[in-house]
Phi, psi and omega in degrees: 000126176285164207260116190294102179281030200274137152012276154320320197274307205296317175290323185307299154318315166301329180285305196316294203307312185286338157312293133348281162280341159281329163305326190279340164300317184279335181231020182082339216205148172246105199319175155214147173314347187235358190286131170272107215261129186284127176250116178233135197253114174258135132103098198206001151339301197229277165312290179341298156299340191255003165234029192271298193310306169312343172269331209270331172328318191270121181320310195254059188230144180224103197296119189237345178212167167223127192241105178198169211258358174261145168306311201303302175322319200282325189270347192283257184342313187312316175320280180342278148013275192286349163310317217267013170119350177271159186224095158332169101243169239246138180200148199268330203223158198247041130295314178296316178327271187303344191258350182267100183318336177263009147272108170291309186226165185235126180274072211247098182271004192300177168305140187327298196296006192256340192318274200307293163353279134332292183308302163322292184297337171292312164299299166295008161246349170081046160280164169258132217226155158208083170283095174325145190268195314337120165336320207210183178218332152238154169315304193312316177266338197298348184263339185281306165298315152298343121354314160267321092043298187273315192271359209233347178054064187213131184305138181211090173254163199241177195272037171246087176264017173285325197299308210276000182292121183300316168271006143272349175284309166301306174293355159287314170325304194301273226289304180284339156304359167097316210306348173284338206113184167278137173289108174258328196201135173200132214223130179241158172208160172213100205239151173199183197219120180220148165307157182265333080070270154078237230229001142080192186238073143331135144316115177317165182189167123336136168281135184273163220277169178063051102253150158265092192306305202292353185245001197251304221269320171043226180300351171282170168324101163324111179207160198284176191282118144209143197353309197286339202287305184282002188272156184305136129109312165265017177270356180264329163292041165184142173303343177286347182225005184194188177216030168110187149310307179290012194235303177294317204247311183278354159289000168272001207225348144295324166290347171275304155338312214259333209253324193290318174321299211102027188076009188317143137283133179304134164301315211199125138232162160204156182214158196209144178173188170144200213280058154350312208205306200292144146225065144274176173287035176299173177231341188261163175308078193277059120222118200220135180209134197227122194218128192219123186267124186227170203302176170085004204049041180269102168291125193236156159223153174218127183213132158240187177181124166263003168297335179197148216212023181250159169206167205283329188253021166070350172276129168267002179194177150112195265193078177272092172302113188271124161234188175290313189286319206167160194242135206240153185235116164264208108179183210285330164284346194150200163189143184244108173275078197276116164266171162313190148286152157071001181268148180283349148345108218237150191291148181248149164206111192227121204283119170271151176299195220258110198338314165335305191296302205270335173277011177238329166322303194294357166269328188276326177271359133330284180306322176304302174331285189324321225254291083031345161074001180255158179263156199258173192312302154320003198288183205265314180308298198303330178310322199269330196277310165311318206260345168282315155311331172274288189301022150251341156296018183241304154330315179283320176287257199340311182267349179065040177216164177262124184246155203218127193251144198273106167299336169272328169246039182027062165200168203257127156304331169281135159313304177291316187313325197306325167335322210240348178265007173200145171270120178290126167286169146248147190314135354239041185296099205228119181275128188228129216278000000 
């Protein structure tokens, strides 16, 4: 059949093309519709895992390597891998990962502190990154990381996939369109209920067979091995590798705020918790209540608590907006729209798909990124801007100060806090863009 050479076809055909040349400028290479893309997963413990079935979802995706510092962790997922027809290989340190030419992209789901590290290097070998949040665990790498991103022309998309949800979306939509009224006060939460117990206070020991500690541990701190430390998932409860709750839980629901905002950053925070209900060997808070001052005259809170887990609506998380017009309740279920009295405002109430859905939506539009070189919703900058916002309510509770933040120079007008806003590596690891 000859090829319709109308107007219409000619632009189209030129926008493909021009599409086209720009992936082969940023990647050496031009995606074809049908071309199988490498994928290697750092970091399969826990996350890793639970977003593995979702990359595999995708056709043109090829699991070509597994990567982790546990044996079990390492062996678990590969299975997984070769169940679904792929045949991985299995690997402890994820320099061979990054050193291999035949890996297009990389997934790194590891412990906070390794994110930035990886996510670099990974960039600077001309991998395509999909990094779990919190981006980062200092501010210092999270700019190192958009930085190689930008200068290595490489996609980084990151794991605040509420963003790719079709009714947050919508409600961002609502919430910027004025229709609350003016906007004052928005309140985020994460309430949950653990044994107190929690991960208990285990004894320092020797590392048991099936780990490398000293590679689990990489740029943190030296400390002999222990169980709570290393176990999934509690490693966020100290500071040499994560920042809590607030970090963990609150960049999904700050990052939704900041998107609402206009990507907007907070001017001032402060915050005040601490060991409340837990008594295991945490260093970080398991109660929390975090106040964050933003342009417009907008009050944000983000409060958590693991002792109890009830709230007045029955919610266990999620976003409550105030406004002059009406009041809007978001979260992962859905989202609800209450007018005032007397405001013309009409009540809203809208059902979210199903979580499932949207993280794997959010791989195939990864994958789109990878093919087109654009950038998604998710990208490491709005991720590094969010997620900078949490290491900064945690810097005003570590220093016991209202911290107030210099937006030009990504750090707080105050001195004592910056200690807490950024990470010292250890030798001999040095992140270098």
């Amino acid at each position: 059949m000859p090829m319709n050479n109308s107007p219409q076809n000619r632009r189209a055909f030129l926008k493909t093309s021009g599409v086209a040349v720009a992936a082969c400028l940023a990647t050496g290479r031009v995606w074809g519709a049908n071309d199988r893309i490498r994928a290697a997963f750092i970091g399969v413990g826990n996350r890793g895992k639970q977003l593995l079935p979702h990359a595999m979802a995708q056709p043109e995706i090829e699991i070509a390597a597994i990567c982790d510092v546990k044996d079990a962790a390492r062996e678990g997922a590969a299975g997984l891998a070769e169940e679904k027809g792929h045949k991985p290989r299995m690997v402890k340190d994820f320099r061979e990962v990054l050193a291999d030419p035949s890996v297009d992209l990389v997934c790194v789901a590891t412990p906070d502190h390794w994110h930035a590290y990886i996510t670099v290097e990974a960039c600077k070998a001309g991998k395509d990154v999909y990094v779990e949040k919190p981006l980062c665990a200092g501010i210092n790498e999270g700019l190192k990381m958009v930085e190689a991103a930008r200068k290595y022309n490489r996609i980084v998309e990151t794991g605040t996939w509420q963003r790719s949800m079709s009714h947050f979306l919508e409600a961002v939509a609502f919430i910027k369109s004025g229709k609350l009224g003016k906007l004052f006060h928005v309140r985020t939460f994460n309430y949950m209920f653990k044994p107190a117990a929690g991960e208990g206070n285990p004894p320092d020991s020797d590392p048991p067979p099936g780990i490398d500690w000293d590679m689990w541990l990489g740029p943190a701190p030296k400390r002999p091995y222990n169980p709570a430390r290393a176990a999934y998932g509690s490693y966020r409860n100290y500071w040499d590798y994560g920042g809590g709750v607030m970090t963990d839980w609150g960049v999904h629901w700050i990052d939704i705020v900041q998107m609402s905002l206009g990507e907007a950053m907070p001017l001032a925070a402060s915050s005040f918790g601490g060991k409340y209900w837990m008594q295991d060997n945490r260093d970080v808070p398991d109660t929390l209540l975090a106040t964050f001052e933003y342009p417009g005259n907008v009050l944000v809170s983000f409060e958590t608590r693991a002792g109890n887990d009830r709230s007045l609506g029955g919610q266990l998380q999620g976003i409550t907006y105030y406004g002059s017009q009406g009041t809007m309740f978001l979260n992962r279920d859905g989202y609800r729209v209450i007018p005032e009295p007397k405001s013309d405002l009409q009540p809203v109430e809208v059902k979210a798909p199903l979580i499932s859905e949207t993280v794997r939506r959010q791989w195939t539009d990864f994958l789109e990124c990878v093919r087109t070189r654009r950038r998604s919703a998710s990208d490491v900058e709005n991720c590094f801007r969010s997620t900078s916002s949490c290491i900064l309510a945690n810097a005003a509770l570590r220093s016991g100060l209202r911290v107030t933040w210099d937006s030009k120079h990504f750090t707080t007008r105050e001195e004592p806090p910056r200690a807490f806003l950024t990470r010292q590596y250890r030798a001999p690891w040095k992140l270098v863009v």
